[in-house]
Structure formats: structure tokens, C-alpha cells
C-alpha positions as CSV (number, residue, x, y, z in Angstrom):
1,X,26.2,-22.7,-12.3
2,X,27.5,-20.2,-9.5
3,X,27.3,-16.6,-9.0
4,X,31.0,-16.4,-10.1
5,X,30.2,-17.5,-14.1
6,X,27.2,-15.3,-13.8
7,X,27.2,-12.2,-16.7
8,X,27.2,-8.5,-16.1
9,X,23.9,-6.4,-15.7
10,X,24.8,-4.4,-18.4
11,X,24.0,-0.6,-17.8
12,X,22.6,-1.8,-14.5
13,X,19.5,-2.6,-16.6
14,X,18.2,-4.8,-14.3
15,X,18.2,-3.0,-11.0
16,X,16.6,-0.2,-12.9
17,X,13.7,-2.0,-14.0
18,X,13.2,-3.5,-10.6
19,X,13.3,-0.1,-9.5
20,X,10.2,1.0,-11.6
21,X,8.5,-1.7,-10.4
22,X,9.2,-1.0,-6.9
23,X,7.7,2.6,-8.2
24,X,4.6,0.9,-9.7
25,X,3.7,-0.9,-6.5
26,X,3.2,1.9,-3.9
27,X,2.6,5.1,-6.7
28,X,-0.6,4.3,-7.4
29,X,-1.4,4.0,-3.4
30,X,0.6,7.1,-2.7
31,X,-1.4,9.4,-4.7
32,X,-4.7,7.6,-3.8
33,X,-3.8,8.6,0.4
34,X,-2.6,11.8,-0.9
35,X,-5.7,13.0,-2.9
36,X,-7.8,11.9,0.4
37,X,-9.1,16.0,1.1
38,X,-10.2,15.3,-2.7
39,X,-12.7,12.3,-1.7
40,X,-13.3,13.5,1.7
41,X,-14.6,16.7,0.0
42,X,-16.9,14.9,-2.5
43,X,-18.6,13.2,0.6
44,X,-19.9,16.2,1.8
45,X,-23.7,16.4,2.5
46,X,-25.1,19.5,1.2
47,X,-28.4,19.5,3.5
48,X,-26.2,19.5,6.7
49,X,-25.6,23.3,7.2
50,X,-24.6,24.4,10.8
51,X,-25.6,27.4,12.9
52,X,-22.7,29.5,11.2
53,X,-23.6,28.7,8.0
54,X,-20.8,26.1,7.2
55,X,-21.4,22.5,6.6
56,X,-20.9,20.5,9.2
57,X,-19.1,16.7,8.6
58,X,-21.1,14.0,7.3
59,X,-21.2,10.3,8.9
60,X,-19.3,9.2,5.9
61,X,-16.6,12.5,5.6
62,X,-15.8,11.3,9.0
63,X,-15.6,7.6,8.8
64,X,-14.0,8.0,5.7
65,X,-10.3,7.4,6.5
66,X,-10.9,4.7,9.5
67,X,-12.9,2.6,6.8
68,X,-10.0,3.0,3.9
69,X,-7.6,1.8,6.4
70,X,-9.5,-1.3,7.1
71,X,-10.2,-1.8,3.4
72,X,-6.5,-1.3,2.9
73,X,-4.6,-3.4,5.7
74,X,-7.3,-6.7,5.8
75,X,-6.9,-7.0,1.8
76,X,-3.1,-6.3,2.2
77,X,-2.7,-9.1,4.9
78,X,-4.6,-11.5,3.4
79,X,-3.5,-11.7,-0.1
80,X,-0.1,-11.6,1.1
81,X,-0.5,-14.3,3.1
82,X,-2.2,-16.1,0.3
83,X,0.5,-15.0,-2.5
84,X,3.1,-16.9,-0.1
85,X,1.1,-20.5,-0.2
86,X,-0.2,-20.1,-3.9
87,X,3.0,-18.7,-5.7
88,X,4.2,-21.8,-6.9
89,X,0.5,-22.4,-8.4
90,X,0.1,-19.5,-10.4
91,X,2.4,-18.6,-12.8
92,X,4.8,-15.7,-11.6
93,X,4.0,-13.7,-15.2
94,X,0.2,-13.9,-14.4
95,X,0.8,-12.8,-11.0
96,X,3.3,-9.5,-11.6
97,X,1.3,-8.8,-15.2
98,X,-2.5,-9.3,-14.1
99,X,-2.0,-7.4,-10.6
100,X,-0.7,-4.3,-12.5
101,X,-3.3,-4.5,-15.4
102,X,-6.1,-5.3,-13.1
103,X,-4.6,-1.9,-10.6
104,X,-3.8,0.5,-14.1
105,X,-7.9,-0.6,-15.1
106,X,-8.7,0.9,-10.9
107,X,-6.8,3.8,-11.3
108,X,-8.2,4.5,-15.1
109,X,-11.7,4.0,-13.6
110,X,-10.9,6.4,-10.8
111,X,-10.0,9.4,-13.3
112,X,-12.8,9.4,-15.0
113,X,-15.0,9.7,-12.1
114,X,-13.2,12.5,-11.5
115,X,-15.6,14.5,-13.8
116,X,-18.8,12.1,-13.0
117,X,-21.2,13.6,-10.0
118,X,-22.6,11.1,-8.2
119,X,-24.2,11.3,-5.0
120,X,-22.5,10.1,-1.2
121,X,-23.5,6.9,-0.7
122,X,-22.6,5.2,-4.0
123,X,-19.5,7.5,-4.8
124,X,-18.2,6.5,-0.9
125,X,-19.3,2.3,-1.7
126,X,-17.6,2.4,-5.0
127,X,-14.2,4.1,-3.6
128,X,-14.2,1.4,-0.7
129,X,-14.4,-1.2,-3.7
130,X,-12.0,0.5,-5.3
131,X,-9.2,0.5,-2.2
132,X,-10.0,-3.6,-1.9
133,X,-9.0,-4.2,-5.5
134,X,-5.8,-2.1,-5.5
135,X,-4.5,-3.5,-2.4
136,X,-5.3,-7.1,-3.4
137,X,-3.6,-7.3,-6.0
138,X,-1.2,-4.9,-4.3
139,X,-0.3,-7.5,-1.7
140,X,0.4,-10.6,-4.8
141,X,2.2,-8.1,-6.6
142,X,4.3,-6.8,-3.7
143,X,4.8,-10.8,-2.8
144,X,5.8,-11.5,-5.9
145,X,8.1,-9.3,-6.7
146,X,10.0,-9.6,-3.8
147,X,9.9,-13.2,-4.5
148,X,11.3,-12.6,-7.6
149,X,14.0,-10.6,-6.4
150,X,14.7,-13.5,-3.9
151,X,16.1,-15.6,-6.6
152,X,18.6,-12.8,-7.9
153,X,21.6,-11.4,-5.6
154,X,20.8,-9.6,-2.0
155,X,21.0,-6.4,-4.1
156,X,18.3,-6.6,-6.1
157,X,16.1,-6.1,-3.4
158,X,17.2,-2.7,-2.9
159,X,15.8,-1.3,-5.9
160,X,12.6,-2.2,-5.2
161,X,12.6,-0.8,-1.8
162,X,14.1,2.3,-2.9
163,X,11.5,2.8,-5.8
164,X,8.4,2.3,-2.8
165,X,10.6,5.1,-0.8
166,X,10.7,7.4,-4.0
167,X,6.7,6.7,-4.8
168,X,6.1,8.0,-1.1
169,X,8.8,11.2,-2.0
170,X,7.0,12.1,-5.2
171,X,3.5,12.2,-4.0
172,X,4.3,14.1,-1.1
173,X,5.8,16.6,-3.2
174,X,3.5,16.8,-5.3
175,X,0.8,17.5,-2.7
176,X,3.1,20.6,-1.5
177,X,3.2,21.8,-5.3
178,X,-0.5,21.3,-5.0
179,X,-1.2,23.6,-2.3
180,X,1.6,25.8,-3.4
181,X,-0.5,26.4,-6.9
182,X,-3.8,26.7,-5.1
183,X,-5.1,24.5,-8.1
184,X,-9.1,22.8,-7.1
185,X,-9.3,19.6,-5.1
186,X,-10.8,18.1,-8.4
187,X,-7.7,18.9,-10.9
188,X,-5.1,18.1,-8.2
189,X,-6.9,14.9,-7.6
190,X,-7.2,13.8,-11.7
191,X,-3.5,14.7,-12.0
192,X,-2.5,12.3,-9.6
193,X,-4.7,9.3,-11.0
194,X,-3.1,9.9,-14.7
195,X,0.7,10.0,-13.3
196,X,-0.4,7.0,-11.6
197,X,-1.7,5.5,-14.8
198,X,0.9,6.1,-16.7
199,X,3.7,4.8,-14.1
200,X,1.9,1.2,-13.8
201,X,2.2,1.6,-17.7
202,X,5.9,2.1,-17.6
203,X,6.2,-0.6,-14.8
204,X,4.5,-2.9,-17.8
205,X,6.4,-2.1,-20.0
206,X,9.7,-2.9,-18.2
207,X,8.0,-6.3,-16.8
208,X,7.7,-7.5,-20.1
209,X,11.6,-6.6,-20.8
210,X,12.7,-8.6,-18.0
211,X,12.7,-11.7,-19.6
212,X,15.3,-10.5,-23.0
213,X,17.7,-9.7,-19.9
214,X,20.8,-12.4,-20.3
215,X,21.6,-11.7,-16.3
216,X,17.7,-12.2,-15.4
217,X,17.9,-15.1,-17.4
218,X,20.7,-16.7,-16.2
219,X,19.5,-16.7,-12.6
220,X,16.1,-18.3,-13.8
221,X,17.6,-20.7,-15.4
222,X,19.9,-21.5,-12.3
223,X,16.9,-21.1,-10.1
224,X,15.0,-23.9,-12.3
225,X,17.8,-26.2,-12.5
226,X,18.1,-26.1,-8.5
227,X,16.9,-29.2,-7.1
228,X,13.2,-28.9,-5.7
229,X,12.6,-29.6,-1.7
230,X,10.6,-33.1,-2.9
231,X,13.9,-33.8,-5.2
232,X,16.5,-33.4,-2.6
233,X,13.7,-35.5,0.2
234,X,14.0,-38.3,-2.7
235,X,17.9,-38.3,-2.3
236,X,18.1,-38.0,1.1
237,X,15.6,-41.1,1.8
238,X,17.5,-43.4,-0.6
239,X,20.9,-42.7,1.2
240,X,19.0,-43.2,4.2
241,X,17.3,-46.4,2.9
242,X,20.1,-49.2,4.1
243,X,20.6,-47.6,7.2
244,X,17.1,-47.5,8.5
245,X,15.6,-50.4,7.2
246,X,14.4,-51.3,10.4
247,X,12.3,-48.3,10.5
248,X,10.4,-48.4,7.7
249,X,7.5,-46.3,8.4
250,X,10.0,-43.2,9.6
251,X,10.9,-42.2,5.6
252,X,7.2,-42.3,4.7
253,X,6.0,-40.1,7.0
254,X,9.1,-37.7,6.4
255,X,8.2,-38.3,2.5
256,X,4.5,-37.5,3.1
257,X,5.1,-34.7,4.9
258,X,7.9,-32.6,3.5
259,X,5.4,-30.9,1.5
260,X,3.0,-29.8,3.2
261,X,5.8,-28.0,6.0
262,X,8.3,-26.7,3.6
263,X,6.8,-23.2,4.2
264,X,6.9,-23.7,7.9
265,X,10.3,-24.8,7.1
266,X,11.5,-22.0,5.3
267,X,9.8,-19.6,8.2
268,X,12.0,-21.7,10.8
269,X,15.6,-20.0,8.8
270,X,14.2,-16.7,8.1
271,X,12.2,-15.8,11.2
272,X,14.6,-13.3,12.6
273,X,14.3,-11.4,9.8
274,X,10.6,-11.9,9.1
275,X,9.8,-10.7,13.0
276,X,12.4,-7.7,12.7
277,X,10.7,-6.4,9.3
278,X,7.3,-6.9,11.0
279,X,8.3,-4.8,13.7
280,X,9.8,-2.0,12.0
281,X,6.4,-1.4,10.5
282,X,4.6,-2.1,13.2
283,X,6.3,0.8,15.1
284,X,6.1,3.2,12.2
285,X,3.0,2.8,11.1
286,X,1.3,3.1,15.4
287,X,3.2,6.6,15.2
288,X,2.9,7.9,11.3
289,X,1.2,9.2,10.4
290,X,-2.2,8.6,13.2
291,X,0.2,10.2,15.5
292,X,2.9,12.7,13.9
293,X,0.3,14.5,11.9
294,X,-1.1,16.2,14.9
295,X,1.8,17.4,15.9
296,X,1.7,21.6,16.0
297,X,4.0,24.3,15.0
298,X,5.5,26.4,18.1
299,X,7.1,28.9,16.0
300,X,4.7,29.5,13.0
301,X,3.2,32.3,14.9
302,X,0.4,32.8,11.6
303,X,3.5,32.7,9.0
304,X,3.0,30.3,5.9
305,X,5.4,27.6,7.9
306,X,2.2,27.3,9.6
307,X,0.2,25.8,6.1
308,X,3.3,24.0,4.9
309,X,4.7,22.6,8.4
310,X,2.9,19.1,7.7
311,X,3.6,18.9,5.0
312,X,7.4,19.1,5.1
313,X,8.1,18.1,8.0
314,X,5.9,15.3,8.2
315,X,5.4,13.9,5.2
316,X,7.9,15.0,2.9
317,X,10.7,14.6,5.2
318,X,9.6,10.9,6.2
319,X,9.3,10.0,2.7
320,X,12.9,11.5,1.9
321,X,14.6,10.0,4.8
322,X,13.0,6.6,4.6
323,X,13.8,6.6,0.8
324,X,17.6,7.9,1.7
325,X,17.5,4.9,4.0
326,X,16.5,2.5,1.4
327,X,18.9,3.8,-0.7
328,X,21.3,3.4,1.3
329,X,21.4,-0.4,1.5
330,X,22.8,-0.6,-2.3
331,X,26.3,0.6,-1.3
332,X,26.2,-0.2,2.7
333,X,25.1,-3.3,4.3
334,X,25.7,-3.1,8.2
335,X,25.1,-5.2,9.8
336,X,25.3,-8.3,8.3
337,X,22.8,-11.2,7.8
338,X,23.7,-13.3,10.8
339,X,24.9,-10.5,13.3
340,X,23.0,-9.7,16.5
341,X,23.0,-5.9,16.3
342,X,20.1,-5.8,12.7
343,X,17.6,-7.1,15.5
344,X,18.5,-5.2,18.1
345,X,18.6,-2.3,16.6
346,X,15.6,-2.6,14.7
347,X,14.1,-3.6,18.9
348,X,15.8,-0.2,20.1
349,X,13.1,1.8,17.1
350,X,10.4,1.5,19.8
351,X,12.0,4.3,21.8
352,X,10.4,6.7,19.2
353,X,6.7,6.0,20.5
354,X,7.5,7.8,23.6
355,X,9.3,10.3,21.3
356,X,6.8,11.9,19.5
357,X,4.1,11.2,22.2
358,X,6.2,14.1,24.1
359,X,6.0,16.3,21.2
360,X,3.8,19.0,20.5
361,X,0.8,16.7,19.4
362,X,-2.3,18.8,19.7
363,X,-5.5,18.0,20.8
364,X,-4.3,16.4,24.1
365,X,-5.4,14.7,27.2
366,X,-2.9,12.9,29.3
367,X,1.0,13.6,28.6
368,X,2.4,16.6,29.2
369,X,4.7,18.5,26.6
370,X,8.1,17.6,26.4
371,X,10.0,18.3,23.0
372,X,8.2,21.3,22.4
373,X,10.3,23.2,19.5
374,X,10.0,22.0,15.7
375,X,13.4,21.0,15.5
376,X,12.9,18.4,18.2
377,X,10.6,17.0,15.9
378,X,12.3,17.5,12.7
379,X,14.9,15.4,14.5
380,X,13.3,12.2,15.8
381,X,11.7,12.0,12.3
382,X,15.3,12.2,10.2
383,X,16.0,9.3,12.7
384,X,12.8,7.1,12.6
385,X,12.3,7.7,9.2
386,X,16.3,6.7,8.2
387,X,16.1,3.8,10.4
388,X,12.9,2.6,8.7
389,X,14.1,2.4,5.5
390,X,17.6,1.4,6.1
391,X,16.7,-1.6,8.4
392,X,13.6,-2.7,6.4
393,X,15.6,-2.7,3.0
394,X,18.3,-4.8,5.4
395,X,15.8,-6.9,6.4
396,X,14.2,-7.4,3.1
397,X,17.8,-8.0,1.3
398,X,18.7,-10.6,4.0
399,X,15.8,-12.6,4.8
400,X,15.5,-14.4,1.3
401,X,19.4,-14.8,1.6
402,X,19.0,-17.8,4.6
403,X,17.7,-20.0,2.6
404,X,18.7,-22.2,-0.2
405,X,18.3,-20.6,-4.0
406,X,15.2,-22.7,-5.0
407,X,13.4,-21.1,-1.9
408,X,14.3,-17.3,-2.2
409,X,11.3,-17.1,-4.1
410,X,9.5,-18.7,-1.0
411,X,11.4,-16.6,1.5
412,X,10.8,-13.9,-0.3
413,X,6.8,-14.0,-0.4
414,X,7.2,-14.8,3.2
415,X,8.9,-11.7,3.9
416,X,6.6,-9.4,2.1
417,X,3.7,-10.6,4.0
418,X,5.3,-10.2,7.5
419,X,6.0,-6.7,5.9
420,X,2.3,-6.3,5.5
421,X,1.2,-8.1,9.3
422,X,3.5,-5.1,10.3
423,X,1.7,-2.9,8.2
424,X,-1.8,-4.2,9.7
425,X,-0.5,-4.8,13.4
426,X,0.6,-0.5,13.0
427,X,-2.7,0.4,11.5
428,X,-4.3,-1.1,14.9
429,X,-1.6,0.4,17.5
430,X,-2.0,2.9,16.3
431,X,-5.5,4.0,17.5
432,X,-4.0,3.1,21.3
433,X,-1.0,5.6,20.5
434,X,-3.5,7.9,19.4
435,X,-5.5,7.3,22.1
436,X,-2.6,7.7,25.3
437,X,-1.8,11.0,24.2
């Protein structure tokens, strides 16, 4: 079967349920990092009062965010990294059904505690528990997904990156309508959790719809009937058989080993765009936000641009751009898979660290002041944030594509945890970037 006798996606039903998925994946996580004032707040220690009268920051309230990120990113890169060895072993429906139930359970669990007092010290243990479960399972369902989406055309990546870009979009505007309404901490925070709820409901629901898809179908059934690395070892060792009779021992070894290396293998045609993905996010993730957010207004001068500055121009610009970016890739795909200029221009992204170092990041120690005006800022984060989403969703789209159809799926797993090392190796720069400024 070929690509050519393939059927239609009728009413592009496909790409649209990959889409929600894409949603479902980074939602949930979106509006947990946005409702972080919310937790940060019910950490508070009520005994601590200052001179002034106001309460002065807890040990917790101000370890809070360094210890999500490390329950976050260690649980993100090792459960991706697993999800790319075990795939094969676990079932892909247990994988993309159980990681959703297991993060809509989480999230559930999370709202209710929204109305439940507890004190400090287990509320702050229980939300750390909390970030380790959703990011777990995160990471296999990320994997898998983009596994799955391995198997069907280049373009069916897209959706699911655009869907993560539109997750980080809606829960920064949310957060702007949330300050906008001056609603409580507490009922800005339970709104969030039930939206999250009930997308990871919809992304079930259109999981289990997948399957009744005649184009879905069709490329799992082509992806099955593809012969399997050990099959295509098999045929290769008996036309080999005659002509290296005389070496005997050389087929066994090949035969023993083939698989145990086939993920090696699989990195070997791929890692140009596993190291270029890895990078991108590497690059974004040392500048935004640890570094970005504490950039200043020059022009606010007491307005309300002051209160809504980070908020736009920060964060709801990134997550616009980026999600443009994404976007972008289902109608455009320069460069191409094999061309020079996807690495080097994903290389040439570095020249933003410097960037926004040189912006008006306030408090300071060592640089001096450089782009001081908000639209020098506003501009170098339409570009870094385009360029993230446009060359990831490239990256993402191609990297499965180097490889034979029975190891997209492979590839695929492979790319989404290289995805997350970038996530992880960003988390780290980004205290140094932090740091030099």
C-alpha cells in the first residue's frame, strides 16, 4: 500500500482530533504554571509578620517555583526517555488513554482542594506530588503521540504542535482576563483546573474516535504490514548466506545484535533533527521566561501598561507568536528535510541570549542597558518566539520522516524526548542567564 491509494481525511477529521490532543497535552500544565500566585499565596505563613506589618515570604513561598521546576523537567526527561525504549511494550491505547485518565484524576483532585484548608507543609508536599504525576505521564503521552503521528504523513505533526502553542495562548489570556476582572486568587485558580478537566475530557473523547477513522486506519494497517527491523535482518542474512559462508560467525553477531541497537540506529538518521529540536528549547527555555519576565517597562510611567506589560508582552505575545509559528508549518515547509539552512538557522536562535540580556531586565548587576524601549523588546520576542515554533514544528514534522515507516513511531518517541532534554538542559541555563545579567 502507498501514500498514493491512501483515502481522504474527510472534513480534515483527523488533524482536528490530533489537534485536541495536542491541546490536552500542555492545557492542563498551562494553567497549573499560570495559577502559580494562587499556590504561592496558599503557602504563606501567617506567624511571619514584618516590621511594616506585611508578611514577609516563607521558606516554601520562595522555594516554591525552583522546586516545581525540578519536579517538572526530571519527570519530563525521564519518562520520555523511557516512553522511547518501552513503546513497543506497552500497548499505544494504554499509553495515550491511561496518561490522560491518570492527568484528568490530578487535575480533578486539584479543584477540589481548591476549597480544602490545609496547612503549608502538606498542601506544598502534595502539590510537588501532584507536578511529578502530571508530567510523567505528560512525558509518555507527549512521546506517544508524537509517535503516533510518526506513522501518518509529515503533516500530522503539525496539529499537535499547533494545539501545545494554542494551550500556552489560552492560558495566558486567560490570566489577563483574570487580572482584568480582579476575581480572588482562589476562583481564578478553580476555573482553570475545571477547563483543564474538561479539555483532557474532550481529548478522550476524540482518542477513542481515532480508531473509526478510515484514513487513521489505513496508515495502521500499512504501518503493521511494514516489515519489522528483525524481519528485514532475516532477509538480509539469507541473501547474505552463500556469499559469506566462510564467515559464519559475522551474521550471528549481526542477528544477535540488531535488536538491542535499532534505537541507536534510528538516532544515527534522525540526529540532526533530534539536536536542532533540543536546541531550540534549550535556548528558549535559558531566556523565557527566568529571564524575559524581569524585563521593565520604560514608558509605563504609573499607567495600567505598567500591570499588564508582562503579561502581554511576555507571555501572551510568546504564546501567540510561537503558536503562529507552529501554525505555520501546515501550509509552509522551508526548509526542507535534508537542507542545511533548518540547522543553521535553528544555530543562528542563540543570538537572542545576548538580546534580551541587553534589555531592560531589572534587578541588575553586570550588563549595562542596551535596548532600552519596549518596542525593542516586543520585537526580539515576535522573532524568538516565531522562530520557536516554526523551527520546532519543522523539526518535529521532519525528524520521523528519515526513517523508514515501521520506525516513525520510533523516531517519533525519540524526537519528543530530545524535545524534553531541551526542555531540562533550558530549565538549568537558565539560572546562569539569570545569573550574568
Amino acid at each position: 500500500m502507498t501514500a498514493i491509494n491512501a483515502p481522504k481525511d474527510k472534513y480534515h477529521a483527523v488533524w482536528i482530533i490530533f489537534f485536541i490532543l495536542g491541546l490536552g497535552t500542555l492545557l492542563p500544565w498551562n494553567f497549573f504554571m499560570t495559577a502559580t500566585m494562587y499556590f504561592t499565596d496558599r503557602l504563606k505563613d501567617p506567624s511571619t509578620i514584618s516590621v511594616n506589618g506585611t508578611s514577609e515570604r516563607s521558606v516554601l513561598e520562595s522555594k516554591f517555583n525552583n522546586v516545581m521546576t525540578l519536579c517538572a523537567m526530571l519527570p519530563l526527561l525521564i519518562f520520555t526517555c523511557l516512553n522511547s525504549f518501552i513503546h513497543q511494550r506497552i500497548p499505544q491505547k494504554l499509553r495515550i488513554s491511561g496518561s490522560l485518565a491518570v492527568i484528568f484524576l490530578v487535575f480533578m483532585l486539584t479543584a477540589i482542594l481548591v476549597k480544602v484548608n490545609m496547612e503549608p507543609l502538606p498542601f506544598f508536599t502534595l502539590t510537588m506530588i501532584k507536578i511529578i504525576c502530571i508530567n510523567s505521564f505528560g512525558a509518555v503521552l507527549q512521546g506517544s503521540l508524537f509517535g503516533l503521528a510518526g506513522i501518518l504523513p509529515a503533516s500530522y505533526t503539525t496539529p499537535i504542535m499547533s494545539g501545545q502553542g494554542l494551550a500556552g495562548t489560552f492560558a495566558a489570556f486567560s490570566m489577563i482576563c483574570a487580572l482584568a476582572s480582579g476575581s480572588e486568587l482562589q476562583d481564578s485558580a478553580f476555573g482553570y483546573f475545571i477547563t483543564a478537566c474538561v479539555v483532557i475530557l474532550l481529548a478522550i473523547t476524540s482518542y477513542f474516535m481515532l480508531p473509526k477513522m478510515e484514513f487513521f486506519q489505513y496508515y495502521i494497517e500499512s504501518n503493521k504490514s511494514a516489515p519489522s527491523p528483525d524481519e528485514e535482518n532475516k532477509m538480509d542474512l539469507l541473501k547474505k548466506e552463500n556469499q559469506e559462508e566462510k564467515q559464519p560467525g559475522t551474521n550471528l553477531i549481526e542477528e544477535e545484535t540488531s535488536g538491542s541497537t535499532s534505537v541507536f540506529n534510528i538516532f544515527t538518521q534522525i540526529w540532526v533533527m533530534a539536536l536542532s529540536v533540543c536546541f531550540i528549547f534549550t535556548v528558549t527555555i535559558g531566556m523565557f521566561p527566568a529571564v524575559t519576565v524581569d524585563v521593565k517597562s520604560t514608558i509605563a510611567n504609573g499607567s495600567s501598561w505598567e500591570t499588564y506589560f508582562m503579561p502581554v508582552s511576555c507571555f501572551l505575545l510568546f504564546n501567540v507568536m510561537d503558536w503562529a509559528g507552529r501554525s505555520l508549518t501546515a501550509v509552509c515547509m522551508w526548509p526542507g528535510k535534508d537542507s542545511i539552512w533548518l540547522p543553521v538557522l535553528c544555530g543562528v536562535r542563540v543570538i537572542f541570549i545576548p538580546l534580551f540580556m541587553l534589555c531592560n531586565v531589572q534587578p541588575r548587576n553586570y550588563l549595562p542597558v542596551v535596548f532600552s524601549h519596549d518596542a525593542w523588546y516586543i520585537f526580539f520576542m515576535i522573532l524568538f518566539s516565531f522562530s520557536n515554533g516554526y523551527l520546532a514544528s519543522l523539526c518535529m514534522c521532519f525528524g520521523p520522516k528519515k526513517v523508514p515507516q515501521h520506525q516513525a513511531e520510533t523516531a517519533g518517541a525519540i524526537m519528543a524526548f530530545f524535545l524534553s532534554l531541551g526542555l531540562a538542559l533550558g530549565a538549568a541555563a537558565s539560572f546562569a542567564t539569570r545569573f550574568m545579567v
